[in-house]
C-alpha positions in Angstrom: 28.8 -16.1 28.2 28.6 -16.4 32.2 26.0 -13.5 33.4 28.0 -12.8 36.3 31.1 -13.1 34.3 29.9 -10.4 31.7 28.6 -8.4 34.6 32.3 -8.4 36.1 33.4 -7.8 32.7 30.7 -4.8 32.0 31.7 -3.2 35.5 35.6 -3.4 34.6 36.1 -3.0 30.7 34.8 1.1 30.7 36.8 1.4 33.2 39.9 0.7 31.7 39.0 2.4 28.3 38.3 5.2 30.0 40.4 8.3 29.3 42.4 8.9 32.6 43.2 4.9 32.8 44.5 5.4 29.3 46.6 8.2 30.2 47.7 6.9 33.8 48.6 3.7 31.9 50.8 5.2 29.1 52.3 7.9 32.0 53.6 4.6 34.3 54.9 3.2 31.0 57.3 6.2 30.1 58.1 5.7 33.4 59.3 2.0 34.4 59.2 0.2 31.2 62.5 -0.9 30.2 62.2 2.1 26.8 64.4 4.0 24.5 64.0 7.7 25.1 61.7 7.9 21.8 59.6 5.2 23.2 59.1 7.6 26.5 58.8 10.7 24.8 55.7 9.2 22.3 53.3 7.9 25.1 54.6 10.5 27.3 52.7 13.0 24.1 50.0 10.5 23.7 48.9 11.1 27.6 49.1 14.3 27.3 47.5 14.9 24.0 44.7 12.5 25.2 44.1 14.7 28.5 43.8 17.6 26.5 40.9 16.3 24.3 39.4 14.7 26.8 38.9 17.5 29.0 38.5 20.1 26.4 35.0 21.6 26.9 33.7 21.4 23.5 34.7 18.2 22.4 33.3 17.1 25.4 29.8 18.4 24.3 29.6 17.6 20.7 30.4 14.2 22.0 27.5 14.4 24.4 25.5 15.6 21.4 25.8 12.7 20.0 23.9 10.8 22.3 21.5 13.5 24.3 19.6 14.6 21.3 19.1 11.1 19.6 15.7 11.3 21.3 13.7 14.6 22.3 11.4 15.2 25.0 7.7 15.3 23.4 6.8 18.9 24.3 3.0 16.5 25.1 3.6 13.2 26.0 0.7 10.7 24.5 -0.7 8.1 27.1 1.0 4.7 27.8 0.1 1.9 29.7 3.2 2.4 31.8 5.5 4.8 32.6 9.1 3.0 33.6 11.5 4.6 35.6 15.2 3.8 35.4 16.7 3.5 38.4 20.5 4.6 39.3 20.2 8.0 41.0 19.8 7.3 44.5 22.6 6.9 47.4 21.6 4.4 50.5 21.6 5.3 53.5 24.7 4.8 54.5 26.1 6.6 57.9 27.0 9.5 58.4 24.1 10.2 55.6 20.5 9.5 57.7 18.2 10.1 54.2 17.8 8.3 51.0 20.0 11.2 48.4 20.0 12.0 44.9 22.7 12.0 43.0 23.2 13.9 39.2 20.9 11.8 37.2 18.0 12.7 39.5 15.2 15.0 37.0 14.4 11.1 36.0 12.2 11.0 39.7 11.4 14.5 38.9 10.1 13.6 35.1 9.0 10.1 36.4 6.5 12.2 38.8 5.3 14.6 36.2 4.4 12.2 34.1 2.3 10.3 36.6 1.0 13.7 37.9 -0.4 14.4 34.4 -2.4 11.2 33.9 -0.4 9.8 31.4 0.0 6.6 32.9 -2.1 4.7 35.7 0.9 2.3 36.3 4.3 4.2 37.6 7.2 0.9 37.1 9.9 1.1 39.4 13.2 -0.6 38.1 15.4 -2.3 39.7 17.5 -3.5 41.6 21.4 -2.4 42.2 25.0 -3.6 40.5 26.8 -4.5 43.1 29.4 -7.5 42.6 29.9 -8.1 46.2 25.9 -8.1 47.2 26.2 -5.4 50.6 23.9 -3.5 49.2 20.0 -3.5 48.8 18.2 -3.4 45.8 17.2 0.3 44.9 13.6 0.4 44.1 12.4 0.6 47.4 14.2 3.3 47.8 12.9 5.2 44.7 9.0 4.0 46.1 9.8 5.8 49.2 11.0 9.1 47.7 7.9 8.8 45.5 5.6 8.2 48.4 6.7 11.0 49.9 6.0 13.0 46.5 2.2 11.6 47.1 2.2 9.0 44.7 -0.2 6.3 46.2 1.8 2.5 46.8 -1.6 1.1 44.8 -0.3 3.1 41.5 3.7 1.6 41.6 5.1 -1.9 40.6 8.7 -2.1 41.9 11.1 -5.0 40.6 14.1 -5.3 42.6 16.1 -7.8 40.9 18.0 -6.4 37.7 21.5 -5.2 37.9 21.9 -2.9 34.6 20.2 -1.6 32.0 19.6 -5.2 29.9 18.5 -7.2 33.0 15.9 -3.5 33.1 14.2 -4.7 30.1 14.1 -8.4 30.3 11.7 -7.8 33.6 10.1 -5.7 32.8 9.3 -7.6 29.7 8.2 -11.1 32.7 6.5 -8.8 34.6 4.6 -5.9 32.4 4.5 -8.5 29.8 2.5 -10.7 32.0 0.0 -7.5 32.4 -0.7 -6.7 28.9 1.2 -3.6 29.1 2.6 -2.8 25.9 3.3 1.4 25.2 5.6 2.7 27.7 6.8 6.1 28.7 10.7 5.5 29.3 11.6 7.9 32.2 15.9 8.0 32.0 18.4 10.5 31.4 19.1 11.7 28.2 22.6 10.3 27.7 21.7 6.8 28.6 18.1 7.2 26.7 19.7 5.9 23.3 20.9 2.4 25.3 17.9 2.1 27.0 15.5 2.5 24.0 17.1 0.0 22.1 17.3 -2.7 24.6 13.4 -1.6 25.5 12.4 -1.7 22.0 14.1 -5.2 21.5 11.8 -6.6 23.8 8.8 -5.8 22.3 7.8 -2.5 23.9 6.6 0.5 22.1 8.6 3.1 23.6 7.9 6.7 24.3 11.1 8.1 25.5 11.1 10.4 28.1 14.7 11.5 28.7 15.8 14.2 31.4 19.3 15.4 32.8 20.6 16.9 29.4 23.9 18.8 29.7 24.4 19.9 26.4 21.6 22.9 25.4 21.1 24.9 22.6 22.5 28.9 23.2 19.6 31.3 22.4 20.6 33.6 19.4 19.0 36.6 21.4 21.9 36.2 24.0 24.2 36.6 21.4 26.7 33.8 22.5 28.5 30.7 20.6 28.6 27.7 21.4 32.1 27.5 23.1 34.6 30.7 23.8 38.4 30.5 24.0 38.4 29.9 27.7 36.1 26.1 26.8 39.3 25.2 25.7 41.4 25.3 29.1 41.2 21.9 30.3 38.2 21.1 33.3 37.8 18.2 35.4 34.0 18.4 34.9 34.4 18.0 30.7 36.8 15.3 31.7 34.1 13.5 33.7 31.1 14.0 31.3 33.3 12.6 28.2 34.1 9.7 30.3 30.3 9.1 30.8 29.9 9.7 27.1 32.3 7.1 25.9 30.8 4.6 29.2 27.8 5.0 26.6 29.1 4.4 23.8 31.1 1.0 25.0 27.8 -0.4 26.7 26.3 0.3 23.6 28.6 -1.4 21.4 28.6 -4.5 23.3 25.1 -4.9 23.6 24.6 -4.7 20.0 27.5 -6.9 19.0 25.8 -9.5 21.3 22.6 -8.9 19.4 20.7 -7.7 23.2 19.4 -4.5 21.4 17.9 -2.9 18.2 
């Protein structure tokens, strides 16, 4: 398959699996399609029922569960010859906003920098570069190096490659380029929902990863506070559980078609 075609394809496929495409989809079907009442009534239920789930607060954490605790945080990282930071967080600088930003999915600079902090590394890898199908934008790593600079991390201790567009195209350089340096244990820096992805496609290039994730949504409730895990009012329906589950199954796709293309263990 055409890289650029199954990057088009990657960008645009989620997208229309998502949950609110689903439902907008079946909603202007009830609509204008030429129907029988039934007909109309059926996806008119299957939009609705699907909006409900979707944005139901629980469902939307068990199903975040399912990805977010595949691998936990070593409460002691052990030394690698590499820690590797996914990129993805950052916003440009585009006017009216004057500074590099951070966007939800920043604790992986903030876990990226304790690592370093803490000796566990000597090499802090920067990756990558930036999906954007109509090229006006600029790779992100530089942008990451200069957050990190400004966070005192010397430019003598980082290795930026500016090239790969998604999480695959992550792994393959790093693979040319740390590769080329003997580096072989890596501490995986990336958030915990895209930390299942990212080990797999890491791990089927030959690295011995250490992951590292950060940015988990869904904690455990302390028994002291005497909570649950959900009350009657998770079940009102929230833009925000709406969101995450949509980020959730984004996961799930990405994974599924990397696998069935045989790019990840």
């Amino acid at each position: 398959m055409d890289e650029r075609f199954f990057l088009a394809l990657s960008s645009v496929l989620p997208v229309v699996l998502y949950p609110l495409s689903v439902v907008c989809a079946c909603l202007v079907l009830a609509i204008l399609a030429p129907l029988r009442a039934g007909s109309r009534r059926v996806l008119t239920a299957a939009a609705l029922c699907l909006l409900l789930v979707a944005s139901c607060g629980p469902i939307a954490r068990d199903l975040g569960r399912s990805l977010e605790w595949q691998h936990p945080a070593p409460a002691e990282p052990p030394a690698a010859d590499a820690i590797v930071l996914l990129g993805g967080f950052t916003l440009p600088i585009r006017p009216p906003r004057l500074r590099i930003e951070l966007d939800q999915d920043a604790n992986r600079l903030l876990g990226a920098l304790a690592l370093y902090r803490s000796g566990k590394a000597p090499l802090l890898y920067v990756a990558g570069g930036r999906l954007d199908l109509f090229e006006t934008l600029g790779p992100e790593a530089p942008d990451i190096a200069a957050l990190l600079r400004e966070l005192g991390v010397p430019e003598t201790a980082m290795l930026l490659e500016t090239s790969s567009r998604n999480t695959y195209e992550n792994a393959v350089e790093a693979k040319r380029i740390l590769g080329s340096r003997g580096v072989r244990r890596i501490l995986l820096v990336t958030s915990a929902l895209h930390m299942p992805r990212a080990v797999g496609l890491f791990r089927h290039q030959g690295f011995d990863v250490v992951p590292y994730p950060t940015d988990f949504h869904v904690v455990e409730i302390p028994e002291a506070s005497g909570g649950s895990a959900w009350s009657v009012i998770d079940l009102v329906p929230r833009a925000s559980s709406l969101a995450y589950t949509t980020r959730v199954l984004r996961e799930w796709i990405g994974i599924a078609v990397y696998r069935f293309r045989g790019l990840m263990d």
